[in-house]
C-alpha positions as CSV (number, residue, x, y, z in Angstrom):
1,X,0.0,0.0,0.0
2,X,1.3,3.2,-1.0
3,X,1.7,6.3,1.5
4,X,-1.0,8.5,2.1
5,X,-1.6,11.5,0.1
6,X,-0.3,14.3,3.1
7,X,-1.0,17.9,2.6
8,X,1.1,20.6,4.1
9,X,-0.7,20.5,7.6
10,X,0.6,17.1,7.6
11,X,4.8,18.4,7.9
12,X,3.7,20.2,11.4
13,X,4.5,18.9,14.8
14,X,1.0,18.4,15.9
15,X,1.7,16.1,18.6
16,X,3.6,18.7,20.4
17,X,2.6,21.5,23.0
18,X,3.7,25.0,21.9
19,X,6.7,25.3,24.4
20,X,7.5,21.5,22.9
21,X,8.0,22.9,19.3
22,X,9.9,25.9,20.7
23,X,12.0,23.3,22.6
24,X,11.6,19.6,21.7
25,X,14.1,18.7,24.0
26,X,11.4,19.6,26.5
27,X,9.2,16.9,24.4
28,X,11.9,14.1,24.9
29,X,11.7,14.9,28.8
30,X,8.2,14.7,29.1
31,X,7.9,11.5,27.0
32,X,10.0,10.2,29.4
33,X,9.2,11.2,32.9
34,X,5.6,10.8,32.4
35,X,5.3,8.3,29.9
36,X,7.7,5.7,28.8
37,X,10.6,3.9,30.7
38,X,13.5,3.2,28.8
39,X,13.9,-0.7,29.8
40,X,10.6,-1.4,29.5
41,X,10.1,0.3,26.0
42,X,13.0,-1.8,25.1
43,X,11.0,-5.0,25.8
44,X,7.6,-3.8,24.5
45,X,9.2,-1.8,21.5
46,X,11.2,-5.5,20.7
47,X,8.0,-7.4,21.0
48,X,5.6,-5.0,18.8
49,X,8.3,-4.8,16.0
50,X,8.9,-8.6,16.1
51,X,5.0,-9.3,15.9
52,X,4.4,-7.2,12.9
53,X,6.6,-9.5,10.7
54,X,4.9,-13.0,11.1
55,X,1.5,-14.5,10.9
56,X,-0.4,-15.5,14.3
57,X,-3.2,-14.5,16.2
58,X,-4.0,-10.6,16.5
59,X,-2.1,-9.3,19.8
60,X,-4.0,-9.8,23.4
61,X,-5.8,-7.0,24.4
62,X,-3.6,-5.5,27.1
63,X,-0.5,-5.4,25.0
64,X,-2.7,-3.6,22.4
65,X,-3.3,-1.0,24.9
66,X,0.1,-0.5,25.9
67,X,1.5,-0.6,22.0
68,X,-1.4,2.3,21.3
69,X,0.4,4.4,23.7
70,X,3.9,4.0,23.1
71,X,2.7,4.8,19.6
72,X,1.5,8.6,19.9
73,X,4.8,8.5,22.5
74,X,7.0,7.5,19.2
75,X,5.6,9.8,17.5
76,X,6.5,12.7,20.0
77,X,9.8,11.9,19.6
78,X,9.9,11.8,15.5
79,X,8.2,15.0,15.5
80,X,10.9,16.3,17.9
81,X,13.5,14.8,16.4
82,X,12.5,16.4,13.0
83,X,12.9,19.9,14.5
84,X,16.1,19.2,16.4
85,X,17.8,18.0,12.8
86,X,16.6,21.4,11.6
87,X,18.6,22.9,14.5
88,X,20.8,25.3,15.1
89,X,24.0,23.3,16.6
90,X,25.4,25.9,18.4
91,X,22.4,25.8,20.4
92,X,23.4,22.3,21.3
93,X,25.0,21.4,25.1
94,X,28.0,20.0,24.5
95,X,28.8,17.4,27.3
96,X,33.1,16.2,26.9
97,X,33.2,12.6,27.2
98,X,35.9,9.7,26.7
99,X,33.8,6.3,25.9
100,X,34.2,2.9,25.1
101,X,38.8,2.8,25.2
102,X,39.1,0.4,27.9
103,X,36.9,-2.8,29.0
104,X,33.4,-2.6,30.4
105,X,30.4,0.0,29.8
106,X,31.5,3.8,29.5
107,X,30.6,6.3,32.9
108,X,26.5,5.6,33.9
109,X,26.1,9.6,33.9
110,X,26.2,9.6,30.3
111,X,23.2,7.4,29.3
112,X,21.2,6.8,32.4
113,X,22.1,9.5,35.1
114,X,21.0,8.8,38.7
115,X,17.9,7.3,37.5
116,X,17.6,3.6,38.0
117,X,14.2,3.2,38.5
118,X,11.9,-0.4,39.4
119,X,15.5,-2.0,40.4
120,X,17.4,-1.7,37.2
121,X,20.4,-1.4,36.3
122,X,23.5,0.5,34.3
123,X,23.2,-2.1,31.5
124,X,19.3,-2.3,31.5
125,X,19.6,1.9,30.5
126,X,22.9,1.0,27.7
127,X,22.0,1.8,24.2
128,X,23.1,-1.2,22.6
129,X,21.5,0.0,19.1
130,X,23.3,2.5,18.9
131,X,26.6,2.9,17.1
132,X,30.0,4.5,18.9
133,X,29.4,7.7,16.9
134,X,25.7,7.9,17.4
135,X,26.2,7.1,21.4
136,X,28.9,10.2,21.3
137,X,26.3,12.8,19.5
138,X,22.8,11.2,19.3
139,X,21.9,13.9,16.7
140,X,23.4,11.6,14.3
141,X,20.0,9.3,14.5
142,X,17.7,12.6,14.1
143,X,19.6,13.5,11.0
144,X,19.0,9.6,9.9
145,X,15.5,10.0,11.0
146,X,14.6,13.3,8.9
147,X,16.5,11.9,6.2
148,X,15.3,8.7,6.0
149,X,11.4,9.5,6.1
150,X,9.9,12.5,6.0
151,X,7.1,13.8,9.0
152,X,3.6,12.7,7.7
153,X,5.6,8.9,6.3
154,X,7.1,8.5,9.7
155,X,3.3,8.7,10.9
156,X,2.2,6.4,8.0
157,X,4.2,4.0,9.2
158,X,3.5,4.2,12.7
159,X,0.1,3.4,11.6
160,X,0.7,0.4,9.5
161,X,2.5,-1.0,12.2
162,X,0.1,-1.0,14.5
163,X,-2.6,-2.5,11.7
164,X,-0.4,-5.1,11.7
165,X,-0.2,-5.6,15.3
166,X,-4.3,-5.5,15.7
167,X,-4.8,-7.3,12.4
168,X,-2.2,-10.1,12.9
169,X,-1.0,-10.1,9.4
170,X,2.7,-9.6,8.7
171,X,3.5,-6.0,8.3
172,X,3.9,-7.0,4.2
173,X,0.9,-7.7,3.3
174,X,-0.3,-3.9,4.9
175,X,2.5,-1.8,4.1
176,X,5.3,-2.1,0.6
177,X,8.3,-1.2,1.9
178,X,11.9,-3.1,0.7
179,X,13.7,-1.6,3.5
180,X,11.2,-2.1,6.6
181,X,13.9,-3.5,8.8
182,X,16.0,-0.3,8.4
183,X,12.4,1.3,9.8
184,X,12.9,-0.8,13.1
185,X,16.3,0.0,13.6
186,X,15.8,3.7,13.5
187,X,13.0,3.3,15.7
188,X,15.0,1.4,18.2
189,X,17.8,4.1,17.8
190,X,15.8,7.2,18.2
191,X,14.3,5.9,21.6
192,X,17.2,5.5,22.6
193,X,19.3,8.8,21.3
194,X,16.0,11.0,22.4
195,X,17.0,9.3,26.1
196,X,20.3,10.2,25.5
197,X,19.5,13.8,24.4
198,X,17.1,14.0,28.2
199,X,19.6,12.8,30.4
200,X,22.7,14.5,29.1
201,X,20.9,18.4,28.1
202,X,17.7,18.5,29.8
């Protein structure tokens, strides 16, 4: 199925609040103090993006519930991660950091701060999709993000996602896209470089 024919109300930020657009990094702080936790949208992010690709029984209805959410919650941080690759960089905190030289995980403080919430740990916060370069500016993944998709497709295929989810069909039989495994790592990466982006400059 082709994309949908998007007009140019379809490019704005309508997820956000006003102060949002001004700031999205105020978006990415909201989306996750008041909505998603990082190691838990790993697991539930990992289990909706696995589902869409095979054929079985439509998802119960709880984990529907919880996928509808951390939709509109993805979709907070495309749209803010749309406006943050339009950026000036100057505006940009820059935080000094020597990662990933030696053995083991680099300092906590740069990827999960003090916050270790529901008894998790360092490791449970790491951003193991992301790349050295991406974990060092996380910008990388918004410029990936704008690039790769524009605003209203990035919605499109939120939506066909979750169709697939409901519907139990695999996610190619709803939605023609050659590359749709690209799509699910940039989802996976902008979760976690939005994260990145709250703890480090918000």
């Amino acid at each position: 199925m082709p994309y949908l024919e998007h007009q140019p109300i379809d490019f704005f930020p309508r997820n956000l609040l006003q102060d949002e657009i001004v700031d999205p990094r105020m978006a990415m702080r909201r989306v996750f103090e008041e909505d998603l936790n990082l190691p838990a949208t790993h697991k539930y992010l990992e289990k909706w993006l696995v589902a869409v690709f095979y054929d079985r029984r439509p998802l119960g209805r709880k984990m529907l519930v919880v996928i509808m959410a951390l939709q509109e919650s993805i979709l907070r941080l495309v749209e803010a991660a749309h406006l943050l690759h339009l950026e000036d960089p100057a505006l940009r905190k820059e935080m000094p950091m020597t990662v990933m030289k030696g053995a083991g995980l680099p300092e906590p403080a740069l990827y999960c701060g003090d916050m270790h919430e529901h008894g998790y740990t360092a490791w449970d916060y790491f951003p193991r999709h992301l790349t050295r370069k991406e974990f060092i500016d996380p910008y990388r993944v918004f410029r990936k993000i704008a690039r790769y998709k524009q605003l209203p497709e990035w919605r499109d295929v939120l939506q066909y996602f979750f169709s697939a989810a409901v519907s139990g069909e695999r996610i190619y039989e709803c939605y023609e896209d050659e590359n749709v495994y690209i799509t699910c790592q940039l989802l996976m990466k902008l979760v976690e470089a939005a994260y990145l982006v709250k703890v480090r400059e918000v």
